[in-house]
Wavefront OBJ file of the C-alpha trace (Angstrom):
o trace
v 7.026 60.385 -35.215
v 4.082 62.898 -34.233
v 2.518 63.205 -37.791
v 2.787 58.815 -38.400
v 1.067 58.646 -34.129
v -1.464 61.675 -35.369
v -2.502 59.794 -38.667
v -2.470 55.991 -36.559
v -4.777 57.580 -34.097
v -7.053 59.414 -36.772
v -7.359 56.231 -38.434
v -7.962 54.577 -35.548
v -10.779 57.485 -34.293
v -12.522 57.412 -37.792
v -13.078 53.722 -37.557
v -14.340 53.641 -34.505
v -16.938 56.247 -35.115
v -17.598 54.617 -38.706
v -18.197 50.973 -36.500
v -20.808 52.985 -34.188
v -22.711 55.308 -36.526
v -23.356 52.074 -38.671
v -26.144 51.165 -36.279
v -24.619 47.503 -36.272
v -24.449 45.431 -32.855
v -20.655 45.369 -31.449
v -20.039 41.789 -33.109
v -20.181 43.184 -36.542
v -17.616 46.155 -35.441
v -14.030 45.825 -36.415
v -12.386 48.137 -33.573
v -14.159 48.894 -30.544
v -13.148 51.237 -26.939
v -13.537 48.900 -24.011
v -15.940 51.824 -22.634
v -19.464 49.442 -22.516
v -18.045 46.349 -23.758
v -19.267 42.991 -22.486
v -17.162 39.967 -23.690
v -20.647 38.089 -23.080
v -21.762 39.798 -26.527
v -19.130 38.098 -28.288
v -19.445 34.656 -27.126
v -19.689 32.244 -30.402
v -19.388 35.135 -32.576
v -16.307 36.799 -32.666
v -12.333 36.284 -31.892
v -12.124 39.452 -28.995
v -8.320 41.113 -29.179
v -8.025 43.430 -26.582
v -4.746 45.688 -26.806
v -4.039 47.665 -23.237
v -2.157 50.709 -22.827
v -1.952 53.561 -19.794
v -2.017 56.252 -22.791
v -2.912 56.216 -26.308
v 0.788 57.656 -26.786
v 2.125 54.847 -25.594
v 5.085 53.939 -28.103
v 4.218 49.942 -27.863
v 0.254 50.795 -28.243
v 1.484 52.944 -31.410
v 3.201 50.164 -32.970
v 0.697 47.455 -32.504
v -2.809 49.824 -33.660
v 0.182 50.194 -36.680
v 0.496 46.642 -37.437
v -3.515 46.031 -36.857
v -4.804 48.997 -39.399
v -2.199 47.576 -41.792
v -4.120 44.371 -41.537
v -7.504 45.097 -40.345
v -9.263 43.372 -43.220
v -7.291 39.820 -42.430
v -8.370 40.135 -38.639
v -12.025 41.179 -39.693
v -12.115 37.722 -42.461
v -11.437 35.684 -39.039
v -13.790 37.138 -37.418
v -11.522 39.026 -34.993
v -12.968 42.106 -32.780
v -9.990 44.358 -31.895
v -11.059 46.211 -28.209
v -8.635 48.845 -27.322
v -8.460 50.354 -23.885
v -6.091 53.030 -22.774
v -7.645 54.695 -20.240
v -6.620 53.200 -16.719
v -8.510 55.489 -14.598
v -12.174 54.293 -15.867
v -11.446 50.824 -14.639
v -13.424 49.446 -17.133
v -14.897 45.531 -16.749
v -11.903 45.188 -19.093
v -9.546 45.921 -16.878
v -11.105 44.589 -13.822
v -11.501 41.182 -15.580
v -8.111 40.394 -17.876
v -5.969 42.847 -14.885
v -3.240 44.332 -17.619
v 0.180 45.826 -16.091
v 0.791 48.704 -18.589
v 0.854 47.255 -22.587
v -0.501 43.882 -22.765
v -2.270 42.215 -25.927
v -4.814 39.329 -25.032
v -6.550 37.022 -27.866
v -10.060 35.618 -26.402
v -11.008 32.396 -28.262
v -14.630 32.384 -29.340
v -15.378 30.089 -26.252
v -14.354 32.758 -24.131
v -11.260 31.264 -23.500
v -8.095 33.091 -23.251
v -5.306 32.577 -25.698
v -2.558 34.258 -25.682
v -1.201 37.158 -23.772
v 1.757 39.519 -24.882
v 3.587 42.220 -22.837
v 4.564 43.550 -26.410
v 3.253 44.732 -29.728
v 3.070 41.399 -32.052
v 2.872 41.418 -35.967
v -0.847 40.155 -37.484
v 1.185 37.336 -39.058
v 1.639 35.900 -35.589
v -1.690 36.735 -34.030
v -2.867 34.906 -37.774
v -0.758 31.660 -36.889
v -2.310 31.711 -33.626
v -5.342 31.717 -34.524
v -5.500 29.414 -37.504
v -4.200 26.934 -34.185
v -7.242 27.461 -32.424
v -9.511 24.545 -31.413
v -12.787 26.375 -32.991
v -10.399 27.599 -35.904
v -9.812 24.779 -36.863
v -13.425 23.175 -37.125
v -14.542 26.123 -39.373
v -11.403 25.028 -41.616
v -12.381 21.780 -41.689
v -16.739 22.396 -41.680
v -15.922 25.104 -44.479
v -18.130 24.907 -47.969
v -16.391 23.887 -51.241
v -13.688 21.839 -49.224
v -14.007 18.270 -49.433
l 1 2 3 4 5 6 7 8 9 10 11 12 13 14 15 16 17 18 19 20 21 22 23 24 25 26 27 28 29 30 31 32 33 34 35 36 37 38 39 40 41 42 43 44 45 46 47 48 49 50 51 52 53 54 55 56 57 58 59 60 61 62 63 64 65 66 67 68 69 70 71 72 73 74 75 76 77 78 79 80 81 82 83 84 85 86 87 88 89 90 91 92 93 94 95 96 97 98 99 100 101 102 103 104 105 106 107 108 109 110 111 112 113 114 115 116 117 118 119 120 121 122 123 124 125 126 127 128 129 130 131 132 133 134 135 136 137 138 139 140 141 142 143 144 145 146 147 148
């Protein structure tokens, strides 16, 4: 289990640092901390998921940063931001704002809207479904080029 949480988490680390050396604005980032986030930024841009945890070793935060770097590219194609915070104590505007009791997932529309919220890890296939449900999902299906 240690060497599977030690390469999820070094995957996880080396994106993050790739998203903020790139010199892009958050919206373009794939995976974010929640450290200086503002959901503001991502208003009409991006699809904020924000996965909650007391610890990064948290067994349920494992599983789901699993599922998401197995899928990363899907989330990224619908424009999905994933926002991970697992840091309690720094009460971040996160926190203060969506309140999280231990593990929660929580899927912001891009109206700012919340979703859905899950007290356990879910596969990308159901955070996809979701999604493709979506109110403003479903107007870029239907407004998208070539489809007539």
């Amino acid at each position: 289990m240690k060497p599977i949480l030690s390469l999820v988490l070094a995957a996880f680390i080396a994106t993050t640092g790739f998203a903020q050396d790139s010199g892009t604005a958050p919206a373009s980032a794939s995976i974010l901390t929640a450290d200086a986030i503002n959901l503001n930024d991502f208003l009409w841009l991006k699809r904020p998921l924000v996965i909650f945890a007391d610890t990064p070793a948290d067994p349920r935060y494992v599983e789901q940063m699993g599922y998401i770097s197995d899928r990363l590219d899907v989330l990224t194609a619908l424009d999905v931001v994933v926002i991970t915070d697992t840091d309690p104590d720094a009460r971040s505007d996160l926190r203060k704002t969506l309140r999280p009791r231990g593990f929660g997932l929580v899927l912001i529309g891009k109206d700012g809207v919340i979703y859905l919220r899950k007290p356990a890890p879910w596969h990308v296939r159901e955070i996809i479904r979701t999604i493709d449900k979506l109110p403003m999902r479903q107007q870029e299906l239907r407004e998208r080029p070539g489809d007539s």
